[in-house]
DOSELUM-207893 format. One record per residue (C-alpha): x, y, z; residue in one letter. Coordinates in nm, 2 decimals, decimal comma. Each point is the difference from the previous one (the first is absolute). Example, Ala and Ser with C-alpha at 12.3 -4.5 7.8 and 13.67 -1.06 7.14 Angstrom:
1,23	-0,45	0,78	a
0,14	0,34	-0,07	s
REM end
This chain:
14,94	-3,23	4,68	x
0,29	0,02	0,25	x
-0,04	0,19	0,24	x
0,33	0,16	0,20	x
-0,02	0,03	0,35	x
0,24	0,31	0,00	x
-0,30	0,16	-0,15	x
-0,21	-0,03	0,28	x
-0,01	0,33	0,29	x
-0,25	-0,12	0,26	x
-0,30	-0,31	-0,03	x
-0,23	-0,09	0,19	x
-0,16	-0,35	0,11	x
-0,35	-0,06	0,07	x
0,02	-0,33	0,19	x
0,37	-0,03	0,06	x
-0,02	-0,23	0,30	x
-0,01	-0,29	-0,28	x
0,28	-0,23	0,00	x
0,04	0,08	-0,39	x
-0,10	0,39	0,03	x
0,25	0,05	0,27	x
0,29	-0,15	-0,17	x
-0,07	0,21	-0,27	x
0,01	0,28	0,23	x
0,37	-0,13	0,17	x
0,09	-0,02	-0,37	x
-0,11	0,40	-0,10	x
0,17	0,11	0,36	x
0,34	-0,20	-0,02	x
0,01	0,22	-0,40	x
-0,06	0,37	0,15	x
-0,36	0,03	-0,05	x
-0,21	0,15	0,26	x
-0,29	-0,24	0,12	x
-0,31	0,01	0,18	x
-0,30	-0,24	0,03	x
-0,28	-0,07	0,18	x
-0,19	-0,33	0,12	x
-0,28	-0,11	0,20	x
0,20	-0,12	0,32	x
0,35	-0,02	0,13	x
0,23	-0,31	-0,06	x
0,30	-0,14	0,02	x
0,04	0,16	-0,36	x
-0,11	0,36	0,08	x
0,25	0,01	0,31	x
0,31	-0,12	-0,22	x
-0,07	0,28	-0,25	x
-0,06	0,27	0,27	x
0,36	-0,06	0,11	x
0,12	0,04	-0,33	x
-0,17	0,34	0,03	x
-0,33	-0,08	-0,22	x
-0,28	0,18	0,12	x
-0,26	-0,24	0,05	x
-0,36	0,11	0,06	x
-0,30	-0,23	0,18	x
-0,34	-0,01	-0,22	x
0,01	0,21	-0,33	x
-0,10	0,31	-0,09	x
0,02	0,25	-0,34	x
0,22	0,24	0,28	x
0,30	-0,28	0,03	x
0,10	0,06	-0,37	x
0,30	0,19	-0,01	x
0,00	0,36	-0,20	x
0,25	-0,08	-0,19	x
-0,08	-0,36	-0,07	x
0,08	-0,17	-0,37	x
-0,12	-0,34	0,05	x
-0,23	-0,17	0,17	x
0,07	-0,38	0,04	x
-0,32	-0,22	0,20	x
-0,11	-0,37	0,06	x
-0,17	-0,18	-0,22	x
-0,25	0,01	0,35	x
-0,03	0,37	-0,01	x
-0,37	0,05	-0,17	x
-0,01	0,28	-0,26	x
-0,17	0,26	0,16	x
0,21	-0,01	0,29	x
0,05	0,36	0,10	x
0,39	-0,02	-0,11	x
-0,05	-0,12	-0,31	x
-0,31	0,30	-0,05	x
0,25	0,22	0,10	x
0,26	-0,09	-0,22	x
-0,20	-0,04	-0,27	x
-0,17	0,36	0,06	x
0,39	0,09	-0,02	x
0,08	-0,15	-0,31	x
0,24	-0,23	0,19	x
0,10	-0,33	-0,16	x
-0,10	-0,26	0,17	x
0,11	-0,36	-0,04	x
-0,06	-0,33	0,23	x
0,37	-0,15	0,19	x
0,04	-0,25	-0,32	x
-0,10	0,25	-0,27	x
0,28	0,24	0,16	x
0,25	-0,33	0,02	x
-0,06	-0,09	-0,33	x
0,05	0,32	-0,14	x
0,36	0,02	0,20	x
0,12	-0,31	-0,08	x
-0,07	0,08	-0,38	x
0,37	-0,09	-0,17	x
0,16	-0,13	0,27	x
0,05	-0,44	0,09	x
-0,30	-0,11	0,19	x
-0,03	-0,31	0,12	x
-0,37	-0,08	0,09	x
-0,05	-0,28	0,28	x
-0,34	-0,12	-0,05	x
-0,25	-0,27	0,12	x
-0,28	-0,08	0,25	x
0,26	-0,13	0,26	x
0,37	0,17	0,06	x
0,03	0,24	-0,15	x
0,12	0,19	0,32	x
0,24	-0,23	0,09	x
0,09	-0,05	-0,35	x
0,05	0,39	-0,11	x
0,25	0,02	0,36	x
0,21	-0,32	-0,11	x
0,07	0,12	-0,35	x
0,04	0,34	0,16	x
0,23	-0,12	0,25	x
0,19	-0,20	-0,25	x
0,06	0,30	-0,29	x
0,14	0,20	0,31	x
0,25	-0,31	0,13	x
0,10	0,03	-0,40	x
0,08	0,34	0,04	x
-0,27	0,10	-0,26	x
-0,16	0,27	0,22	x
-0,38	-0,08	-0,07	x
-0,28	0,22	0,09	x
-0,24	-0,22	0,21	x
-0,37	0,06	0,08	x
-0,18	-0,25	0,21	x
-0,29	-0,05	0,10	x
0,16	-0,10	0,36	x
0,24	0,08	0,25	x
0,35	-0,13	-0,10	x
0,27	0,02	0,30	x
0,33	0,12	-0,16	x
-0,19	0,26	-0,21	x
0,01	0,37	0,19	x
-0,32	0,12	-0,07	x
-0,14	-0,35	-0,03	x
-0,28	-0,04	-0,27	x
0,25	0,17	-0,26	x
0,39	0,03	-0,08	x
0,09	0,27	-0,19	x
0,25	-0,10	-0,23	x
0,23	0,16	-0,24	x
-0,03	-0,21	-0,33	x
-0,26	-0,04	-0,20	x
-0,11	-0,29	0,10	x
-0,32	-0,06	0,13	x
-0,17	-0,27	0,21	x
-0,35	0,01	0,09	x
-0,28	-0,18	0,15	x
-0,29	-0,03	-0,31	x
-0,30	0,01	0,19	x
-0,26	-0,21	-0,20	x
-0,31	0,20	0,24	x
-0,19	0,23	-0,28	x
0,24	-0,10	-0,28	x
0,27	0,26	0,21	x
0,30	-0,20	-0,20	x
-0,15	0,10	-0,33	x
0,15	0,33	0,06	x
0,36	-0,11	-0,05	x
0,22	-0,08	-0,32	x
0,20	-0,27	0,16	x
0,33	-0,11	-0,13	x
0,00	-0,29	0,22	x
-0,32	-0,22	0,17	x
0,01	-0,26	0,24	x
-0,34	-0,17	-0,01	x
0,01	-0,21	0,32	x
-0,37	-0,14	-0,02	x
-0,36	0,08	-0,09	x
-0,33	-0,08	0,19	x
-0,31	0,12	0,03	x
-0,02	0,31	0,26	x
-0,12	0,37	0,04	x
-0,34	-0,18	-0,10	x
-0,12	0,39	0,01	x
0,21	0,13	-0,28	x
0,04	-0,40	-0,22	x
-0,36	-0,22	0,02	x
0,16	-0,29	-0,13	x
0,36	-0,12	-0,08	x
-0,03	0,05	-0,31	x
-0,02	0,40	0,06	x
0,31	0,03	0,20	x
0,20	-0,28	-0,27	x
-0,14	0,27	-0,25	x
0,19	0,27	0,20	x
0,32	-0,16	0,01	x
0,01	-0,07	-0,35	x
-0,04	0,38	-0,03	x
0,29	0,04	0,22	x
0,21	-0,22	-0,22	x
-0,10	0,23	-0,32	x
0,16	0,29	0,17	x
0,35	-0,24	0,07	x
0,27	0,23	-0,22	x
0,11	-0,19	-0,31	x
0,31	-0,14	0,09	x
-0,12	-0,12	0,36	x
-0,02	-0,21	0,22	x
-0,26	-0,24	0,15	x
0,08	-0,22	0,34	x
-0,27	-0,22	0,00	x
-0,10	-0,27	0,29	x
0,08	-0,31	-0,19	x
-0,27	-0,19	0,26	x
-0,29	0,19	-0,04	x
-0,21	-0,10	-0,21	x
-0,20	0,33	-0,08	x
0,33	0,18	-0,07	x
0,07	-0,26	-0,23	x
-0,34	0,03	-0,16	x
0,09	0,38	-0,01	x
0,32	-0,04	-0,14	x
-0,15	-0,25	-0,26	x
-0,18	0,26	-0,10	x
0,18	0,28	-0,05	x
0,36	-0,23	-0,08	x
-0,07	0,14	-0,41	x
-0,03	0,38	0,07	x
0,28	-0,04	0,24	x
0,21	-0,18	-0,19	x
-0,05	0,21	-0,31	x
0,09	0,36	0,18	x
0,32	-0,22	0,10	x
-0,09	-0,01	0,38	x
0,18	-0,29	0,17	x
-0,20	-0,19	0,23	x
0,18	-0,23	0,28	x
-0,18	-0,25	0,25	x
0,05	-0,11	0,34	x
-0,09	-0,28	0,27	x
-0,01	-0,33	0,12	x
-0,08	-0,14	-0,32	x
0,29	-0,17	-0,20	x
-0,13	0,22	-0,38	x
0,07	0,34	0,19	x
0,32	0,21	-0,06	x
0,09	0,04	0,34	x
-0,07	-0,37	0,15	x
-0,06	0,03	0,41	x
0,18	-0,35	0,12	x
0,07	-0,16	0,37	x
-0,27	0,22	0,16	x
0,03	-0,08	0,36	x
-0,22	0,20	0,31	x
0,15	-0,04	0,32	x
-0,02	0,23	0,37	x
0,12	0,34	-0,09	x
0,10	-0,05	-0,40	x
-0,03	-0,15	-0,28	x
0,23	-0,11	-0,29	x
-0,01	-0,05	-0,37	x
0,18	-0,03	-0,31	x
-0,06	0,20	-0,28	x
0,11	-0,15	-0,38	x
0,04	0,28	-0,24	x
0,00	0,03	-0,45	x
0,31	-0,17	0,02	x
-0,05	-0,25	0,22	x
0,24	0,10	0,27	x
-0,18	-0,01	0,35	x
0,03	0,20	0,29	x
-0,07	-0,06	0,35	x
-0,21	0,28	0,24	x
-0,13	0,05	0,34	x
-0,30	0,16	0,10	x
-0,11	0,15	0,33	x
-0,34	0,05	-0,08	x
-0,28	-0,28	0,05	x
-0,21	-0,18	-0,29	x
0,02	-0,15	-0,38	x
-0,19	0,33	-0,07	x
0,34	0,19	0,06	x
0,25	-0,26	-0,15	x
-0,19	0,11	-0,30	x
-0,01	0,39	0,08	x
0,43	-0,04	0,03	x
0,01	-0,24	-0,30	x
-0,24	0,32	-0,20	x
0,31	0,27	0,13	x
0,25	-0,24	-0,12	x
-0,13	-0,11	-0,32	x
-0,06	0,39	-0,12	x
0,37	0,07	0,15	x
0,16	-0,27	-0,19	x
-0,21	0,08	-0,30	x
0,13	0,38	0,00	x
0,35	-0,10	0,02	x
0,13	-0,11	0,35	x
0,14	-0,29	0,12	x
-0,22	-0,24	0,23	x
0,30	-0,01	0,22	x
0,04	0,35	0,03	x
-0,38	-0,04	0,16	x
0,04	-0,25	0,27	x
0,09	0,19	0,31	x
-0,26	0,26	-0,02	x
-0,23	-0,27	-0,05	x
0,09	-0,11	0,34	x
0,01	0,33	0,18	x
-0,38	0,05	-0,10	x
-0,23	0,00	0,33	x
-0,29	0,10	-0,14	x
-0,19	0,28	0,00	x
-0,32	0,21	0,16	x
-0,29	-0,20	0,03	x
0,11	-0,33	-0,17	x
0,03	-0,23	0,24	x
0,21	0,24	0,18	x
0,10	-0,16	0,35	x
-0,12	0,29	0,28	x
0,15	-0,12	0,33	x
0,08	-0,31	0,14	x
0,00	0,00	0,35	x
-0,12	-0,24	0,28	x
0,01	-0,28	-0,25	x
-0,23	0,10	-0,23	x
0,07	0,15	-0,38	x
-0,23	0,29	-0,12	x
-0,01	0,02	-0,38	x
-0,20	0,30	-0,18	x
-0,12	-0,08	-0,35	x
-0,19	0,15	-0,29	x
-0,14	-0,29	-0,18	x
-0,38	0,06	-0,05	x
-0,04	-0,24	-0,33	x
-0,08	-0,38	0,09	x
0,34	-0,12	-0,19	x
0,20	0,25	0,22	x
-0,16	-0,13	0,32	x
0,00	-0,35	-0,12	x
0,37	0,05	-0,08	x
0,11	0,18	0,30	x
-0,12	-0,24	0,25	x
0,16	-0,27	-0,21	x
0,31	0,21	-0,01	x
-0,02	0,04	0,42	x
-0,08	-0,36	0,07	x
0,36	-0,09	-0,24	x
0,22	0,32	0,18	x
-0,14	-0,07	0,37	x
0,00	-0,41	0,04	x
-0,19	-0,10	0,26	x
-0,13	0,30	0,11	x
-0,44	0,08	0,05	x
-0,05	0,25	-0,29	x
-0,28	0,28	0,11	x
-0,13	0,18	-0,25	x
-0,21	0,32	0,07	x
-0,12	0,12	-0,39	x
-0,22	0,33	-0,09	x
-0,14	-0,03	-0,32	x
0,03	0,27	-0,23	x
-0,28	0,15	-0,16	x
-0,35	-0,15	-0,01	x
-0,01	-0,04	-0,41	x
0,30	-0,19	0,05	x
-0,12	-0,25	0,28	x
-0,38	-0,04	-0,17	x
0,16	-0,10	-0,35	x
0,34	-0,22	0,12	x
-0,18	-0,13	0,26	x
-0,01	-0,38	-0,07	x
0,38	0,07	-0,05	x
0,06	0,16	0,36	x
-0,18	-0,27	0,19	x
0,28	-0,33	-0,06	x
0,25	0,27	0,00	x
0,07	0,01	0,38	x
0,02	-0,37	0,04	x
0,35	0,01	0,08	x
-0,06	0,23	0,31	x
0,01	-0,21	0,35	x
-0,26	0,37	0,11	x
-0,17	0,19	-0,15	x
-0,19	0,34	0,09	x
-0,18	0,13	-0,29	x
0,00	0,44	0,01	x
-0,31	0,18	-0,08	x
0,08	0,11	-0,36	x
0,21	0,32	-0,14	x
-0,28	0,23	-0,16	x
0,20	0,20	-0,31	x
-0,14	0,33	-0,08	x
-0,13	-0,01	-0,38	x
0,03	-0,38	-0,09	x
-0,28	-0,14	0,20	x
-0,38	-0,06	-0,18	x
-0,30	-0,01	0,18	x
-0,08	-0,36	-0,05	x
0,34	-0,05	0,15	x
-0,11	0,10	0,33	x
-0,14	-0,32	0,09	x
0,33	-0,18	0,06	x
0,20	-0,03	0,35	x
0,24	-0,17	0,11	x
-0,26	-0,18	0,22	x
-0,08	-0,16	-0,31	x
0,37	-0,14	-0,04	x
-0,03	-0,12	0,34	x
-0,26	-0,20	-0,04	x
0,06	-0,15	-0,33	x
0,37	-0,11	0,12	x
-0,13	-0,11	0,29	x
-0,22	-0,24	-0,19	x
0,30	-0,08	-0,21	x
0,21	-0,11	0,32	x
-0,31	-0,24	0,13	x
0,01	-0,17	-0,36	x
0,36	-0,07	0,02	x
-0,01	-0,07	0,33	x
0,24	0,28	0,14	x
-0,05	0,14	0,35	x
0,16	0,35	0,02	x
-0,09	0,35	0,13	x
-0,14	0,19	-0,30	x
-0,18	0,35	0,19	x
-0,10	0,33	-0,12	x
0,07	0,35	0,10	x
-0,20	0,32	-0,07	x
0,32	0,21	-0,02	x
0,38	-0,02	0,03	x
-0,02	0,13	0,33	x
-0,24	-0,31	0,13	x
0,27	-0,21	-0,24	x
0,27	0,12	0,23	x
-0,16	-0,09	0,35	x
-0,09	-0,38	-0,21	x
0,36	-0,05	-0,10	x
0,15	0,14	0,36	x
-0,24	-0,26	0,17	x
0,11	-0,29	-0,30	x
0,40	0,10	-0,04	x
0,24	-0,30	0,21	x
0,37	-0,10	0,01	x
0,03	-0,15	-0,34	x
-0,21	0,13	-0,23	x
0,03	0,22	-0,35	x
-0,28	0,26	0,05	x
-0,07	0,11	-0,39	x
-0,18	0,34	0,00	x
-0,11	0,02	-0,37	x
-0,21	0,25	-0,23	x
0,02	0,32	-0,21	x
-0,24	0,21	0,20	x
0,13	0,12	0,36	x
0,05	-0,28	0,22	x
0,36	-0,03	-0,08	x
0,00	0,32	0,32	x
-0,06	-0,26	0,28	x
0,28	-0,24	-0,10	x
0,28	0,18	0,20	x
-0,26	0,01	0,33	x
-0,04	-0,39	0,02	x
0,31	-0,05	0,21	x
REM end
C-alpha cells in the first residue's frame, strides 16, 4: 500500500533522536507536515530538528502526543507499552515503526536498496551523490551524515527515485519492494536478532524475493557468501527477469576493479565495464573496503543507464562522510579520525586502510565495543582484529537498551585486554594495549598517548566518537 505523504497533517516520533527516525522526520518536515517527537536525551540529532522548528521533548510521556496526531512513527527500540504508543493506541492512532512507514512511502516509486554488513553508509551516499551529479534528483536516506546534503541524513528529491540504506538489524529491509539492490557483503553479525549465518543468509534471500520483477541485483563478485546467496536465488531471479550484475577485484565480475594503487592522501583504480572499455578514478577516501563501496555506486549507475565517465569526477570529490573514518582535526602533527566500525572486519579493515593512507605514521586506535551480545559471540573474531594498531586502548563497552541477555553480562572489555594481550606475547609484539572504564578516562589515556606523527583512530558505534574533537 502506498502511502502519500501529502496525506499526512501532523506525526509524531517516539524516539526521534535515531539517525534513521530523524531522517524520517527531516523527510515529513521538508513535505509540509507538522512534526513532533520525543527521546530519551538530547543529541546532535534532536538539536538539528529543533531548528528546523520540530518540537522535541526529553523522556516520553502519553501527554507529548499531539491532539490532532494521525500517525505515530517509533524505533524498533521503543518497547510496546511505552506510554506513547498506549496512548496512541487508546486513540486509535496508527502506529508504524521508521521502516514500516518508509516502506509504505516508497510503495511505487524506484528504490534502490544498499545493503550488507559493511558500507552500506558510505555506499547509499556514493550512489546518492552520483544520481544527483546525473541530474537524476534522488531521494537519499542515510544512515549517516553526508556533507553536501542540507539536512544531512536525507535529500529530499523530486523524482521518484529512491535510495536507501537496507538495514539488515531485525530484518528492517524486508519492509521494502526494491527495484534495485546492491548486496555489498554478508557476515555473521547482530548475533541477537541472527544465531548463526545461516539465519541472517536466510534473510537476505528474503530480501531478494521482494526484488521487483524486472530488477536489478549488484552483487560483490568477491564475496563468497553473496555468491552463495546469489547461487541460490540465480533461478527465481532469473525467471521474474531480474538482472543481476557483479563487481570486484576478481577478473568473472561485470565491473572488473584493475590497477588498484593506495598511496598518502588517495587512491586510484581502474574500473573495466560490460563492454570492456575501462575507466580510470580517484578516490579520497582510505581502504580496499571503499574502492569497493565506489565500484558498488558505479556498477548500479552504469547498470541503470549512465555512462562510467559521466561518474568519474564525483567520485573524486567524495571526502567521506560522518563517522567513517572521517578526519576530525589535524593539528600539531597529529591526525584525529572518528569511525563507526564495531564488527571485527570493519576494524580489521580500517586499520589496514589507515596504515596504506597514512605511510609511516604510529596508528592509535582507541575502540568501544558495541553491545555485550555482540563482543561475547564475535569475540575470537575481535581479538586479531586490532593487530594492525601500533596502540591500543580498549573502552569499557556500549550497553544497548533491549539487546543485551543476562548471560551476556559477564563480558568486558577487560576480557579483550587480556586475551590480546596474550595474543601480542605469542607473536612477540610489544605495544601499549590499556583499558578505560569510560570515554571520559579514554580521553585523559589518549591526551597523555597522542605525539607529533601519529593517526589517533577513535572507533565504535556507542558514544565515544564525543571525545574525538577534545584530543587536540
Amino acid at each position: 500500500m502506498s502511502m502519500q505523504i501529502e496525506s499526512l497533517r501532523q506525526v509524531h516520533f517516539t524516539g526521534i533522536g535515531g539517525i534513521n527516525m530523524s531522517g524520517v522526520a527531516k523527510l515529513l518536515v521538508r513535505a509540509g507536515v507538522r512534526v513532533s517527537g520525543s527521546d530519551a536525551a538530547r543529541s546532535e540529532a534532536t538539536k538539528e530538528l529543533e531548528a528546523l522548528g520540530v518540537p522535541v521533548s526529553i523522556g516520553h510521556d502519553a501527554k507529548h502526543v499531539p491532539a490532532d496526531c494521525d500517525l505515530l512513527i517509533y524505533s524498533s527500540a521503543v518497547p510496546e507499552k511505552n506510554p506513547e504508543r498506549l496512548e496512541a493506541r487508546t486513540r486509535g492512532i496508527r502506529e508504524l515503526t521508521n521502516f514500516e512507514f518508509l516502506g509504505h512511502w516508497t510503495a511505487g516509486k524506484r528504490t534502490v536498496l544498499v545493503t550488507g554488513t559493511h558500507g552500506k553508509s558510505t555506499t547509499t551516499s556514493l550512489a546518492g551523490l552520483l544520481f544527483v551529479a546525473a541530474h537524476q534528483d534522488p531521494t537519499v536516506i542515510v544512515g549517516s551524515r553526508v556533507p553536501g546534503f542540507p539536512d544531512g541524513n536525507v535529500r529530499f528529491g523530486n523524482s521518484d527515485l529512491v535510495v536507501i540504506e537496507g538495514d539488515e538489524y531485525a530484518k528492517h529491509f524486508l519492509e521494502f519492494r526494491p527495484s534495485a539492490v546492491i548486496l555489498n557483503n554478508i557476515e555473521l553479525d547482530h548475533t541477537d536478532i541472527f544465531p548463526d549465518l545461516a539465519a541472517i543468509m536466510d534473510a537476505f534471500h528474503e530480501m531478494l524475493d521482494r526484488v521487483v520483477d524486472g530488477g536489478l541485483v549488484i552483487a560483490n563478485a568477491d564475496d563468497p557468501n553473496v555468491q552463495t546467496l546469489i547461487g541460490r536465488a540465480r533461478g527465481s531471479l532469473d525467471e521474474r527477469g531480474i538482472r543481476i550484475r557483479t563487481f570486484g577485484f576478481g577478473s568473472h565480475a561485470n565491473y572488473q576493479i584493475k590497477d588498484h594503487l593506495s598511496r598518502t592522501g588517495e587512491q586510484v583504480f581502474a574500473l573495466r565495464d560490460e563492454q570492456g572499455k575501462t575507466v580510470r578514478f580517484r578516490l579520497h577516501v582510505p581502504g580496499r573496503m571503499n574502492v569497493m563501496n565506489a565500484a558498488a555506486a558505479a556498477a548500479l549507475c552504469a547498470s541503470t543507464g549512465l555512462l562510467l565517465q559521466e561518474l568519474v569526477e564525483s567520485v573524486a570529490e567524495f571526502n567521506g562522510i560522518w563517522r567513517r573514518f572521517e578526519k576530525i582535526s589535524d593539528k600539531n602533527g597529529i591526525i584525529v579520525v572518528s569511525d563507526y566500525g564495531h564488527h571485527p572486519t570493519a576494524v580489521a579493515a580500517t586499520l589496514e586502510a589507515a596504515k596504506s593512507f597514512y605511510q609511516g605514521k604510529r596508528i592509535v586506535l582507541a575502540f568501544q565495543p558495541h553491545h555485550r551480545n555482540r563482543t561475547k559471540h564475535l569475540f575470537d573474531a575481535f581479538v586479531p582484529s586490532f593487530d594492525r594498531a601500533d596502540a591500543l586502548l580498549l573502552v569499557e563497552i556500549y550497553d544497548v537498551a533491549g539487546r543485551d541477555n543476562a548471560e551476556d553480562t559477564d563480558i568486558s572489555s577487560r576480557d579483550l585486554q587480556d586475551a590480546i594481550v596474550r595474543r601480542d606475547s605469542e607473536r612477540a609484539v610489544s605495544r601499549s594495549v590499556e583499558y578505560a572504564p569510560n570515554p571520559d578516562e579514554a580521553l585523559a589515556v589518549l591526551k597523555r598517548w597522542a605525539r607529533e606523527g601519529d593517526v589517533v583512530i577513535v572507533m565504535g558505534a556507542g558514544d565515544v566518537y564525543q571525545i574525538a574533537n577534545k584530543i587536540i
